[in-house]
DOMAR-908408 format. One record per residue (C-alpha): x, y, z; residue in one letter. Coordinates in steps of 0.1 Angstrom, whole numbers, plus 5000, padded with zeros to 4 digits. Layout:
BEGIN
XYZa
...
REM end
This chain:
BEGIN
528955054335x
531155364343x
528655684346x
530955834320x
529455574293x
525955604304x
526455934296x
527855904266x
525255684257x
522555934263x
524456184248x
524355994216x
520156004213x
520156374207x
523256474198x
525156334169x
527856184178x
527056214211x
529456544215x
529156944203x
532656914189x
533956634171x
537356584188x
535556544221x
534356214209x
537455984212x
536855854179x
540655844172x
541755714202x
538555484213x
536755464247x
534155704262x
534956024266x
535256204300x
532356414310x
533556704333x
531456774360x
533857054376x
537657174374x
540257374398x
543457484390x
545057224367x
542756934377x
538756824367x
536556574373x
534656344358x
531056214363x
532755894377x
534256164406x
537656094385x
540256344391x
543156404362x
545456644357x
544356864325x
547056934296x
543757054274x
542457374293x
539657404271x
541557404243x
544057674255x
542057944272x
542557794310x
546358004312x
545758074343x
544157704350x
540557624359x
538157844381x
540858084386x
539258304415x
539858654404x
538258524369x
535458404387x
534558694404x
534458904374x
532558684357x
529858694388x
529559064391x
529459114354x
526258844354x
525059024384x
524559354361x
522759124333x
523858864304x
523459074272x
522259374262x
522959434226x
524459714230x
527659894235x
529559864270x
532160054283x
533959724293x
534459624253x
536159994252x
538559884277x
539559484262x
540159694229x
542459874242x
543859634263x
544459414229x
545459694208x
548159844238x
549759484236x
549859434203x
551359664181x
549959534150x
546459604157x
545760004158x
541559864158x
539659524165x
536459424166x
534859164192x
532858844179x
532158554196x
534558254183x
537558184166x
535358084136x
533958424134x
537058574135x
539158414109x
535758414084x
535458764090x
539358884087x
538858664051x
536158834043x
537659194048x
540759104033x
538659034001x
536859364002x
539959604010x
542059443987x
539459343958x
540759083952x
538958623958x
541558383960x
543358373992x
546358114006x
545757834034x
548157594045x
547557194048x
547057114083x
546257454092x
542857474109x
541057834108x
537457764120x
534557604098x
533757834078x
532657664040x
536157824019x
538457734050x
537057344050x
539757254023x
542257004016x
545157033988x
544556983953x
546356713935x
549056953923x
551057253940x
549457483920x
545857303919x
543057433937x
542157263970x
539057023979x
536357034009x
536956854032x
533556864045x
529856744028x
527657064022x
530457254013x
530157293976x
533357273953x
532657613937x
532957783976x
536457663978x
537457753940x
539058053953x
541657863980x
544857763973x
546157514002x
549757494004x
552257314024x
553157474056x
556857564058x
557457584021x
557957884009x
559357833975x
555557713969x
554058013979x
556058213956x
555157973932x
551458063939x
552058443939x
553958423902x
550858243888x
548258423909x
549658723929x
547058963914x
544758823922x
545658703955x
543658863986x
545558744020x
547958494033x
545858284064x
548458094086x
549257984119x
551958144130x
552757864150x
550357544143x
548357424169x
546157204151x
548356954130x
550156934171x
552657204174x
554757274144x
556857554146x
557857814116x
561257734099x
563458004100x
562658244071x
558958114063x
557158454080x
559558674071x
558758534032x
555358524037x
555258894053x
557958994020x
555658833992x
552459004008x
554259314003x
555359283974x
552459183959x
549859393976x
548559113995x
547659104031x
549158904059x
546158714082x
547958594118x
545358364128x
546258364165x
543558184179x
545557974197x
548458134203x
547558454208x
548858544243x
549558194249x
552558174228x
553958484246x
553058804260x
552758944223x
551758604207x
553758464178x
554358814160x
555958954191x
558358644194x
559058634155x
559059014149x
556858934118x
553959184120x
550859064101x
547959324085x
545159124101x
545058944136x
542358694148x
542158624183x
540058374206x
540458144233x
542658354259x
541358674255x
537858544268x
539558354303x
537458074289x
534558224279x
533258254245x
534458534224x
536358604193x
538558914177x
540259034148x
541859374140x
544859514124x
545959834104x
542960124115x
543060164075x
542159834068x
539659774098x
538160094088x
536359864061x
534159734087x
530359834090x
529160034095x
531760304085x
533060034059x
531459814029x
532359494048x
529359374063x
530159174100x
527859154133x
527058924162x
524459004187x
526358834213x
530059024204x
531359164229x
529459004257x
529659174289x
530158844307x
533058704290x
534859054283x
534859084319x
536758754321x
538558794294x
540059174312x
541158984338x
542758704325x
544758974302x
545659174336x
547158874356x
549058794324x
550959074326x
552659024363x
556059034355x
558358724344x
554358514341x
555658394308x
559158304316x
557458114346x
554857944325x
557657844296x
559757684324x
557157464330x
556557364297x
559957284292x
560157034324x
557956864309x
557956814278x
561756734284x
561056514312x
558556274287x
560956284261x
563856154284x
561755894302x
560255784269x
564555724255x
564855554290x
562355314280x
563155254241x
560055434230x
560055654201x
559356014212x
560156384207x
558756664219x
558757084215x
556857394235x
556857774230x
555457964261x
552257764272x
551957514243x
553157164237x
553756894214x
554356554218x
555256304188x
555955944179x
558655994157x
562455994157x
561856404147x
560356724153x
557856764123x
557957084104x
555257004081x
551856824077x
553356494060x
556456484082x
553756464113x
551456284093x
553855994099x
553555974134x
552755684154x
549055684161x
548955364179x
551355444198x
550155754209x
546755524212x
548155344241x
550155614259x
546955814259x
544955564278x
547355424298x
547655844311x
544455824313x
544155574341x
546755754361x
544756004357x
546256254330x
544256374306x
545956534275x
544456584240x
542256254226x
544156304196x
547756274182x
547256604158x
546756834190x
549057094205x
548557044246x
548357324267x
549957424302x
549157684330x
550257884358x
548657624385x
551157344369x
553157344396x
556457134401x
554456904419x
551856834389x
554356794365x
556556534384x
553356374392x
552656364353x
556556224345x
556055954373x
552955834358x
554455844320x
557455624331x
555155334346x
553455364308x
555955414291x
557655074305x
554654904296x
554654994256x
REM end
C-alpha cells in the first residue's frame, strides 16, 4: 500500500472525509489523493517521494511558484518578530496601499483572512449602504460558504434559488436570485421585477470555479449599466483572479470598474488572508466608523501581509504578465493540438495565469454549456497525468493555474506526457 493511501486512510478517522476541503478528496475523479510533503518552484512531492509538476498552486496563490525565496524570507523575519498580535501593524498600512495604488477601484480595503470572509462581508455591506436584501448570484459561480451564497437556481428565471448545502435553511437564501452566467437579458429581467429592492450584483468577473469561463462581450458592461441605473452595487469577486488575471485583475483588462472588490489567494503569496474594498464612501460603512459590523482577530496577519507585500512587489517587474500569459498559451495550445492529433475531443482557453481545459467540441460560456463536458474523459486523462507525474485540478469544473517557474522546459515536459495519454484514450 502506497504511503499516500495509508495516509488517506488515517486521515479518514478524524477528519471527515479524510480532507479539510472537499475537492482535495478525489471523490470525482477516484483514487487517493496526494499528500504533499514539500514543493519548489513548479514541482511537489508526495509522501510516496513522488515528484509532479503542479498546475494547482494552491489554488492560484503560488504566481510566483512554490517556496519562492524572497517570499520565504519575508515570511521568516516577519515570524521572527511574533505570529499575531491583534493589533494594528504598520505592514497592513503598506499592502493597503499597495492594493489600493493598483487598483483604481478601491480608494479603501479592509484585510480578513479568506476569500469567504471577504465576499460574506462585501454582501453584507452592500446590504447596509444600499438598504436594501436581495442580491444577484450566478449559477456556477462560487463566492465562499457563507449560508446565502450556498444556492442553486430556482425552477424558474425569476424563482428564487435553493441551498445547496444541509444546515443552510431555505429562509437564509430567500433573498438570492441565481441567474445564468452570461445572460444578461435575465438580469434585466430580475432588475424590472426586483430592481428596488436589489442590494448588489456578486460575479466572477472571470469564472474560475465552473473551469474558466470567460465574460461574453457586453455582460459587464450590462451588469456595471443596470447597477447604475438602478442604484445597485457592482461586487467583483476577484478571489481568484485578482492579480492573477492581470496586473489589475479582470476590471483592469475589461475596463469595467465594480463598487466592491474581494480579494484572496495572491495577495497573501500563499498564506492565508482575505480583502475587500471599493468606493471610500461605501467602505466608510465599516465599523467602527460605519453601522456594518466586520472583524477577525487574525486580519491582517503580520505573517502573511509580509508575504503577501512581496509577492505583490515581484509582480510588478516589468513585462511579468506578458511572460506569465505566454506560458499559458504554450500550453494550453500545445494540449489542445496534441489532443486533435490523437482524435480526442478537447478545447482549451487562458487569460494571464489561469487555464481551462474541456472535453467538448467548444469553449463554454455558461454553466450548462460546460456542464456537458466529458467527465470521464477528463477521469482518465487526469490519472493517466498523474502517473507521468502532472498534477492538475482533481476535477473537471476547475480553472488550472500557471507560474513564473513554468519554464519552457516544464511545459514541453507536460505536452510530451499528454501526447503518450492522449494516444491511449
Amino acid at each position: 500500500m502506497s504511503r499516500n493511501t495509508e495516509l488517506f486512510e488515517r486521515a479518514c478517522q478524524t477528519i471527515p472525509g479524510g480532507v479539510n476541503s472537499p475537492v482535495r478528496a478525489f471523490r470525482s475523479v477516484g483514487g487517493s489523493p496526494r499528500f504533499i510533503t514539500r514543493a519548489l518552484g513548479p514541482y511537489m512531492w508526495d509522501a510516496d517521494e513522488v515528484r509532479y509538476i503542479d498546475y494547482v498552486g494552491s489554488w492560484g496563490p503560488a504566481i510566483l511558484g512554490h517556496a519562492h525565496p524572497e517570499v520565504i524570507r519575508a515570511v521568516q523575519e516577519a515570524a521572527t518578530s511574533g505570529l499575531s498580535f491583534g493589533a494594528p501593524t504598520e505592514a497592513e498600512i503598506e499592502i493597503a496601499e499597495a492594493i489600493a495604488a493598483r487598483l483604481p477601484s478601491i480608494e479603501k480595503v479592509r484585510l480578513v483572512s479568506s476569500g469567504t470572509e471577504a465576499t460574506m462581508t462585501a454582501i453584507r455591506l452592500a446590504r447596509g449602504f444600499t438598504g436594501r436584501s436581495k442580491i444577484i448570484k450566478f449559477e456556477g459561480c462560487y463566492h465562499g460558504h457563507a449560508d446565502s451564497l450556498l444556492v442553486k437556481a430556482g425552477s424558474g428565471m425569476l424563482t428564487f434559488g435553493n441551498p445547496t448545502s444541509a444546515g443552510v435553511p431555505p429562509e437564509f437564501i430567500k433573498h438570492t436570485l441565481v441567474l445564468d452566467y452570461n445572460k444578461l437579458d435575465a438580469v434585466e429581467a430580475a432588475f424590472k421585477e426586483f430592481g428596488a429592492d436589489i442590494a448588489c450584483i456578486i460575479v466572477e468577473p472571470i469564472a474560475g470555479n465552473m473551469n474558466l469561463i470567460k465574460p461574453v462581450p457586453g455582460f459587464l458592461e450590462g451588469l456595471r449599466a443596470l447597477c447604475t441605473q438602478y442604484g445597485a452595487l457592482l461586487v467583483f469577486d476577484e478571489v481568484m483572479t485578482g492579480f492573477r488575471a492581470g496586473p489589475q485583475g479582470v476590471q483592469g483588462l475589461s475596463g469595467v470598474t465594480p463598487d466592491i472588490t474581494t480579494l484572496a489567494k495572491v495577495i497573501g503569496g500563499g498564506m492565508p488572508v482575505g480583502a475587500f474594498g471599493g468606493r471610500a464612501d461605501i467602505m466608510e460603512h465599516i465599523a467602527p466608523i460605519g453601522n456594518v459590523y466586520q472583524a477577525g482577530t487574525l486580519s491582517g496577519n503580520p505573517v502573511a501581509v509580509a508575504a503577501g507585500l512581496v509577492t505583490l512587489k515581484l509582480l510588478s517587474e516589468p513585462g511579468f504578465y506578458d511572460r506569465l500569459e505566454a506560458q499559458s498559451k504554450k500550453l494550453t495550445q500545445g494540449l489542445a493540438k496534441r489532443a486533435k492529433a490523437a482524435g480526442v475531443t478537447l478545447c482549451s482557453d487562458y487569460v494571464g495565469g489561469m487555464f481551462g481545459l474541456y472535453f467538448r467540441e467548444s469553449i463554454p460560456t455558461t454553466f450548462a454549456e460546460v456542464s456537458t463536458c466529458d467527465t470521464e474523459l477528463f477521469k482518465r486523462f487526469f490519472h493517466g497525468m498523474l502517473l507521468k507525474g502532472v498534477y492538475f485540478a482533481p476535477s473537471a469544473f476547475e480553472a488550472g493555474f500557471i507560474s513564473s517557474a513554468h519554464d519552457d522546459d516544464v511545459i514541453q515536459t507536460t505536452l510530451d506526457a499528454a501526447e503518450e495519454v492522449f494516444a491511449k484514450l
